[in-house]
C-alpha positions as CSV (number, residue, x, y, z in Angstrom):
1,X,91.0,85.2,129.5
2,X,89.5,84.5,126.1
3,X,88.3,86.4,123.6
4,X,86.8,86.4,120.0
5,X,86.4,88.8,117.3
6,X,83.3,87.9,115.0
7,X,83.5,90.0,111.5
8,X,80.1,90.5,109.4
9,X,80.9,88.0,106.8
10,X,80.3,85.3,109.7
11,X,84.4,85.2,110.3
12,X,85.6,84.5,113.5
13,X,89.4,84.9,115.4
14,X,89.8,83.6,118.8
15,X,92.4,84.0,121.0
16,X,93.5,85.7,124.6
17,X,91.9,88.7,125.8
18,X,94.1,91.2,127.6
19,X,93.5,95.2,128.6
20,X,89.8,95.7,129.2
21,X,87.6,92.6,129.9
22,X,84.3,93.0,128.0
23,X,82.9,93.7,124.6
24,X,83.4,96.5,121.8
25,X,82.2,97.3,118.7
26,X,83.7,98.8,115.5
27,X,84.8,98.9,111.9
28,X,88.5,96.3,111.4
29,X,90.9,98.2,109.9
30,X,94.8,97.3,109.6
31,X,97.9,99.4,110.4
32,X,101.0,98.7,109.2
33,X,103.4,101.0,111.5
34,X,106.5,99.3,113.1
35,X,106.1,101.2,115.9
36,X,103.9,104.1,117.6
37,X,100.7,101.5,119.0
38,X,100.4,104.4,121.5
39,X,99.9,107.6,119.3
40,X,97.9,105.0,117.2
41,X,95.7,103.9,120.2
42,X,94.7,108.1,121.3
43,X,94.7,109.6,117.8
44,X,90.9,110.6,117.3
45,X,90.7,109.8,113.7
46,X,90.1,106.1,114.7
47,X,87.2,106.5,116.7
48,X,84.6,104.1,115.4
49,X,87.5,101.7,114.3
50,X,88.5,98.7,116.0
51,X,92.5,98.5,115.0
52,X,95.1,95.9,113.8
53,X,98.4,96.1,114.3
54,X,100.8,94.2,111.5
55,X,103.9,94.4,113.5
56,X,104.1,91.4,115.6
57,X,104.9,92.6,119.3
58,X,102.7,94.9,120.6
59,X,103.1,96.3,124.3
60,X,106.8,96.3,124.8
61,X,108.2,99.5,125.3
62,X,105.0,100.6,127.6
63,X,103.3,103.8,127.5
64,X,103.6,107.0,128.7
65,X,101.8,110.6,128.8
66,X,104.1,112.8,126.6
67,X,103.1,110.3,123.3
68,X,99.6,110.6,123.4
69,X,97.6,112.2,120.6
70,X,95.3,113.3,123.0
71,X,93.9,112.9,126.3
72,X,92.9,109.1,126.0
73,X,92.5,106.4,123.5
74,X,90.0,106.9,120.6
75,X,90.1,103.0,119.0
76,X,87.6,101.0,120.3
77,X,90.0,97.9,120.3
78,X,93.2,96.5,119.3
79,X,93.9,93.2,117.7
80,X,97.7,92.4,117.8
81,X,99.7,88.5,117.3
82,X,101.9,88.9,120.6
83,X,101.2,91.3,123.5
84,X,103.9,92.3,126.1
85,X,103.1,91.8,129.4
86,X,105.9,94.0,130.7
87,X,107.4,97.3,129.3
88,X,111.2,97.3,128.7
89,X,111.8,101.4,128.2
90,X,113.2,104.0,130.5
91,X,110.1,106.4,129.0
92,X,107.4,103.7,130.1
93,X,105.1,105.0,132.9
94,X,102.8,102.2,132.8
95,X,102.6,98.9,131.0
96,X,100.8,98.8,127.9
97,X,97.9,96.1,129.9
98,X,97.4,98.4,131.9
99,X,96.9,101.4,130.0
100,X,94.2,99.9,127.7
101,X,92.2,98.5,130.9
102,X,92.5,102.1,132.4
103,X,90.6,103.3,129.8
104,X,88.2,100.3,128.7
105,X,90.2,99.0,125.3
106,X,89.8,95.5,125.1
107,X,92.5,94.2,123.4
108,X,92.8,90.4,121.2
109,X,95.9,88.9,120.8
110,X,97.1,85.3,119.7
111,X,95.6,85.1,116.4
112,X,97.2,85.2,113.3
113,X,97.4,88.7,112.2
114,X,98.4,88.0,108.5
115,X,95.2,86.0,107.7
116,X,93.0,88.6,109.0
117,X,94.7,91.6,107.7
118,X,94.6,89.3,104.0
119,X,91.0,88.8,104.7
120,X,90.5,92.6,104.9
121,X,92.8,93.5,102.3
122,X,90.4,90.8,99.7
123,X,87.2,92.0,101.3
124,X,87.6,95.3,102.0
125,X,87.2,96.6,105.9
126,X,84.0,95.0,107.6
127,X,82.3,95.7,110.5
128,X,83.2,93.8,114.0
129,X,83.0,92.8,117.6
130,X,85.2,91.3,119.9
131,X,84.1,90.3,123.1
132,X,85.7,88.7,126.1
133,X,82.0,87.6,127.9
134,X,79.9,85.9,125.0
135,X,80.7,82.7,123.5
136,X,77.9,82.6,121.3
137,X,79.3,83.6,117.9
138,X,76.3,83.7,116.0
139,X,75.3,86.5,118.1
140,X,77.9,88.5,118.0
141,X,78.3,88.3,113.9
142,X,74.6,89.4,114.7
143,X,75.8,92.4,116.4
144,X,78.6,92.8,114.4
145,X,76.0,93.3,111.4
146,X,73.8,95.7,113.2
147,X,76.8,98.4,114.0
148,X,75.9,101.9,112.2
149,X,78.3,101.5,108.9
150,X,81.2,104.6,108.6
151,X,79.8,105.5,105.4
152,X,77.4,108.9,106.0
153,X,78.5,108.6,109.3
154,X,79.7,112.6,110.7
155,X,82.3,111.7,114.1
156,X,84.0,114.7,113.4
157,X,81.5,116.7,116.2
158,X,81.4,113.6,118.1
159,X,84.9,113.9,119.4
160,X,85.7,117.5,118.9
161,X,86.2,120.0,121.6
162,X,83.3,121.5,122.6
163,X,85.0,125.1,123.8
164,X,87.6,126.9,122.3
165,X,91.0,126.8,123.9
166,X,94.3,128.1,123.0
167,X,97.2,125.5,123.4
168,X,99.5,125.4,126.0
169,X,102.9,125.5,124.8
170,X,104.2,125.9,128.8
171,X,103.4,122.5,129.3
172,X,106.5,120.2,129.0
173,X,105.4,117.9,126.8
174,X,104.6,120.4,124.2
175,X,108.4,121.8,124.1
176,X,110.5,120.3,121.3
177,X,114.0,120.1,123.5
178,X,115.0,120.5,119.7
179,X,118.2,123.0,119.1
180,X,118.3,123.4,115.8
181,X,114.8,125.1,115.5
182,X,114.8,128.7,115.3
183,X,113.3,130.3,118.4
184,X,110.4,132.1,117.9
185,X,112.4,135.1,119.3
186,X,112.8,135.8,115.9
187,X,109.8,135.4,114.2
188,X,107.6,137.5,114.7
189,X,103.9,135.6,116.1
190,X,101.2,134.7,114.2
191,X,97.8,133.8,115.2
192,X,96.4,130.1,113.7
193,X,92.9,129.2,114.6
194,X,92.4,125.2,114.6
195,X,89.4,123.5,113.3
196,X,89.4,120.5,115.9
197,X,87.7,117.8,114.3
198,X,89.9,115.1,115.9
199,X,92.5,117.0,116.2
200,X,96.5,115.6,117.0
201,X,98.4,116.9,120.0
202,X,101.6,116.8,117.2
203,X,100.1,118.7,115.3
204,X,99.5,121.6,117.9
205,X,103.2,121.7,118.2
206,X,104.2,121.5,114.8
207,X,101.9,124.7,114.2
208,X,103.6,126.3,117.8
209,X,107.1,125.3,116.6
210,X,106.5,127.5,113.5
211,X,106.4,130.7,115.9
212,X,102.1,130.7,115.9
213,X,99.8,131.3,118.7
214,X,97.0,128.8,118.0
215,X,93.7,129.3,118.9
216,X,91.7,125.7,119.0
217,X,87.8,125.7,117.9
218,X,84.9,123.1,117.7
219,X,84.0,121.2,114.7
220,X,80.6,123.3,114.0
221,X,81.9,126.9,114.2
222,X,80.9,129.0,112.0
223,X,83.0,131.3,109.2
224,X,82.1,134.4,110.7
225,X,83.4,133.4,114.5
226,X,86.2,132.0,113.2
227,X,87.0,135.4,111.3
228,X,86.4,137.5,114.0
229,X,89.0,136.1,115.8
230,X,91.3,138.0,113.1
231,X,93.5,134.9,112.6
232,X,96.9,135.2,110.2
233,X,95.7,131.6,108.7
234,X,93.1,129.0,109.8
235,X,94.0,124.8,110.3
236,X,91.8,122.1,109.4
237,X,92.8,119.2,111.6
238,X,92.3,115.4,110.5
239,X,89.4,113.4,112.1
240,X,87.5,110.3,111.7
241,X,84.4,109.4,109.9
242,X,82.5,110.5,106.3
243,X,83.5,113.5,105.3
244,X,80.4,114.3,103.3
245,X,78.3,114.7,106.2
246,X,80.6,117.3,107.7
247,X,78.8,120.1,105.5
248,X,79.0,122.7,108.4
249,X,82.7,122.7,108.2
250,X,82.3,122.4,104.1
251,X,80.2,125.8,104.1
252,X,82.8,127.3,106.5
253,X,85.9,126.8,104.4
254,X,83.7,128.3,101.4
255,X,83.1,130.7,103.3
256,X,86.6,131.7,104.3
257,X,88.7,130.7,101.1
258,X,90.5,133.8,99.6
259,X,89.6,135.8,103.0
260,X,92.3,133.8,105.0
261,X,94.9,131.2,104.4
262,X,93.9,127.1,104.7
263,X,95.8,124.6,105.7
264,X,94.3,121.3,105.8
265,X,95.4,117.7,106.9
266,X,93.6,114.8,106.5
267,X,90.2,114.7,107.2
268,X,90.6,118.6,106.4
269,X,92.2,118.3,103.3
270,X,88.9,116.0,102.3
271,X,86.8,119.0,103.7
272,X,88.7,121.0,101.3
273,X,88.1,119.0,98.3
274,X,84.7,118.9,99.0
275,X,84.4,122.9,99.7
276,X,86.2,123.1,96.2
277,X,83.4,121.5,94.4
278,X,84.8,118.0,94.3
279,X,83.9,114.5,95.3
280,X,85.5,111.9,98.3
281,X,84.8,108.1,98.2
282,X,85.8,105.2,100.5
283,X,88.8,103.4,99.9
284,X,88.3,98.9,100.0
285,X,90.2,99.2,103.0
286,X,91.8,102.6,103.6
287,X,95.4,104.1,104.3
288,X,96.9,103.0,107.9
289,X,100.7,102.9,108.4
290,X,103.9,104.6,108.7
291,X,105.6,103.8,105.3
292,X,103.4,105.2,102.6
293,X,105.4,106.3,99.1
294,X,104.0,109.6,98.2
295,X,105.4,111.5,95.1
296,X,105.5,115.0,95.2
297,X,104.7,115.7,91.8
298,X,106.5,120.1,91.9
299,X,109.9,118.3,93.0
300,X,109.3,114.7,92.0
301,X,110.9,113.9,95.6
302,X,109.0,110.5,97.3
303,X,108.0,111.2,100.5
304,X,107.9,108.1,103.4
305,X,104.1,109.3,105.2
306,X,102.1,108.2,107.9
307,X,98.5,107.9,107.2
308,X,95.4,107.5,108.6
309,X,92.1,107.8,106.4
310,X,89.1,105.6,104.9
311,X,88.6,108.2,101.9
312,X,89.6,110.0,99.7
313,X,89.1,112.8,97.3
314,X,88.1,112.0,93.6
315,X,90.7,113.8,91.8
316,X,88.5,114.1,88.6
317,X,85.7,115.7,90.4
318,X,88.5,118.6,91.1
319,X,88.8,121.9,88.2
320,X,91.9,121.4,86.5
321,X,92.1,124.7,85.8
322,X,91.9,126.2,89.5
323,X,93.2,123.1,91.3
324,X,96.6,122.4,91.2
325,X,97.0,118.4,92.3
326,X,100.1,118.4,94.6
327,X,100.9,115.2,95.9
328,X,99.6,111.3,94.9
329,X,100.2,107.9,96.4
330,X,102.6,105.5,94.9
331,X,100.8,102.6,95.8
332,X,97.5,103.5,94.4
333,X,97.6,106.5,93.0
334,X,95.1,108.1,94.9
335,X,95.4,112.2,95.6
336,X,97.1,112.9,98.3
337,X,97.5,116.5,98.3
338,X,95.8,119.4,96.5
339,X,97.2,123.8,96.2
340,X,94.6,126.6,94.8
341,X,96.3,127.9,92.4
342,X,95.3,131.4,92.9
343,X,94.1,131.9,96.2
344,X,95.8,130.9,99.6
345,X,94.5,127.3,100.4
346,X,96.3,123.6,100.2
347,X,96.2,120.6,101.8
348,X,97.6,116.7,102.1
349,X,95.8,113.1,102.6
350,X,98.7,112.5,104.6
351,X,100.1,113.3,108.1
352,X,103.4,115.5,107.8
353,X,103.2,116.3,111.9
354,X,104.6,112.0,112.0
355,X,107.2,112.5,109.8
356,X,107.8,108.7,109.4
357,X,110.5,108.7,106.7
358,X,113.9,110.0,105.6
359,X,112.3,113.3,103.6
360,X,111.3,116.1,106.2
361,X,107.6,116.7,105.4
362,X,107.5,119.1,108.4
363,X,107.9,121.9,105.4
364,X,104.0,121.7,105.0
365,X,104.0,124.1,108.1
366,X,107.0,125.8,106.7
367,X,104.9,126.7,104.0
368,X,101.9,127.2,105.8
369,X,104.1,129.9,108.0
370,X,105.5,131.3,105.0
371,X,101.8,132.0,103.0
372,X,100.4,133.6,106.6
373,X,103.6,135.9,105.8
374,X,102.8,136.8,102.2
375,X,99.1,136.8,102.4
376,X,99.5,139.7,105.3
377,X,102.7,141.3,104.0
């Protein structure tokens, strides 16, 4: 079937229309992974966002349930230059055509991907629709224009749970099969409760691989719940949308900074910045992709990192003189990671949990285990 994506600035992409038949709506943003589509596709920080792909071949190794993010796909589309009809992996449980139908992604492909990911990159992300049933493009660059902008926008509550759960680490899929971790035999447990505000399943078992029973919350509850819960160390999860609307969680963290130890990622670590006095801004056209340089500036290591964000946090609005800035992007130079230098709170831009690159960042939970430790030793 056909289909057409019409951007705001009147820019239109046809080509063929696979997954879902129909119409969506969203703000066009690029990723420029090599592989992962699927754990792209269901991670909740792209809800709103209408995706595409730079690698080339799209669809080939299938899909199954142990790589989702969560429990279905949070993109509202996917633009991609060659789809696969057919999965070639011994994992795949269902072909990559199918999966997006199942859950009602309409997916573009056959255009060239390098002249709209260079449009993007000159004009910054834009707004867009792409649609399978309407031919008419001046409407849809209509409707294209009318979609709510990110900016001020809060999603964070929008796809949060709404009931607190504690993660299952009996399922299968959340075991790491992984020898050479320590078992949590001995270690003794500690207790994380997890702001979900978009929250990855990796994630989840990063925090349970570091020995910690973790208690998962909604976006919008309070300090004092959260505290009475008598948690070793609270998480701040990534998620998508504004972070300035999010001022619930904002006067939360205040709330429970020196009283507990923070860990944020992501959207959380832009929560913290914010609940530190500081400001956040949108990028021209964000951070998406597996193969970010980020220097980390105590061992002057690089680190390879998979990110996922629209904004960031102003690293002149932060207090020199409490704030200790951790981590920055090499391509940029944007803060990507921030450490209270005398109470027990930090956080990264980036996504240690995907561990894209040579250098392990998995030692962010490391060190998140280890200042639960000292904080209640």
């Amino acid at each position: 079937m056909q289909a057409i994506l019409a951007l705001e600035d009147g820019r239109i992409f046809r080509g063929e229309g696979y997954g879902h038949p129909g119409e969506c709506q969203g703000e066009v943003v690029f990723n420029t992974s090599l592989t992962g589509y699927q754990e792209i596709a269901t991670d909740p920080s792209y809800a709103g966002q209408i995706v595409v792909l730079t690698n080339p071949q799209i669809g080939n190794y299938g899909t199954n349930q142990a790589d989702n993010e969560a429990s279905k796909p949070f993109i509202e589309g996917l633009i991609v230059r060659e789809f696969s009809a057919i999965s070639s992996n011994w994992r795949s449980e269902q072909v990559t055509d199918e999966y997006m139908e199942r859950y009602s992604v309409p997916v573009l492909a056959e255009i060239d991907t390098r002249a709209l990911v260079r449009h993007l990159r000159t004009h910054g992300v834009m707004r867009g629709v792409i649609s399978t049933t309407e031919t008419d493009t001046d409407k849809l660059v209509q409707r294209a224009r009318s979609i709510r902008k990110m900016d001020g926008t809060d999603l964070a509550k929008v796809v949060s749970t709404k009931t607190s759960y504690t993660f299952n680490t009996d399922d299968s899929r959340n075991q790491s099969g992984d020898p050479l971790l320590p078992g949590c035999e001995e270690k003794p447990a500690l207790h994380v409760v997890a702001y979900d505000f978009g929250i990855k399943q990796n994630i989840l078992r990063m925090l349970t691989r570091e020995c910690c029973n973790v208690t998962v919350v909604p976006a919008e509850t309070s300090a004092a719940d959260v505290l009475a819960l008598k948690p070793d160390g609270v998480f701040l999860s990534n998620g998508p949308g504004d972070p300035e609307p999010v001022d619930y969680a904002v006067r939360a963290i205040r709330d429970m900074i020196g009283r507990v130890p923070v860990f944020g990622i992501c959207l959380g670590h832009q929560l913290c910045g914010l609940a530190l006095g500081g400001k956040t801004y949108k990028l021209k056209f964000g951070h998406h992709g597996g193969n970010h340089p980020v220097r980390n500036n105590a061992t002057g290591k690089v680190e390879i990192t998979a990110h996922n964000h629209n904004f960031a946090v102003d690293p002149e609005s932060i207090n020199a003189n409490d704030i200790e800035l951790t981590h920055v992007d090499l391509n940029d130079n944007t803060l990507e990671g921030l450490r209270h230098k005398s109470l027990p709170l930090f956080s990264v831009q980036y996504h240690p949990e995907a561990a894209p690159g040579p250098h392990d960042s998995h030692y962010l939970f490391r060190d998140f285990r280890n200042l639960m430790e000292e904080w209640k030793g």
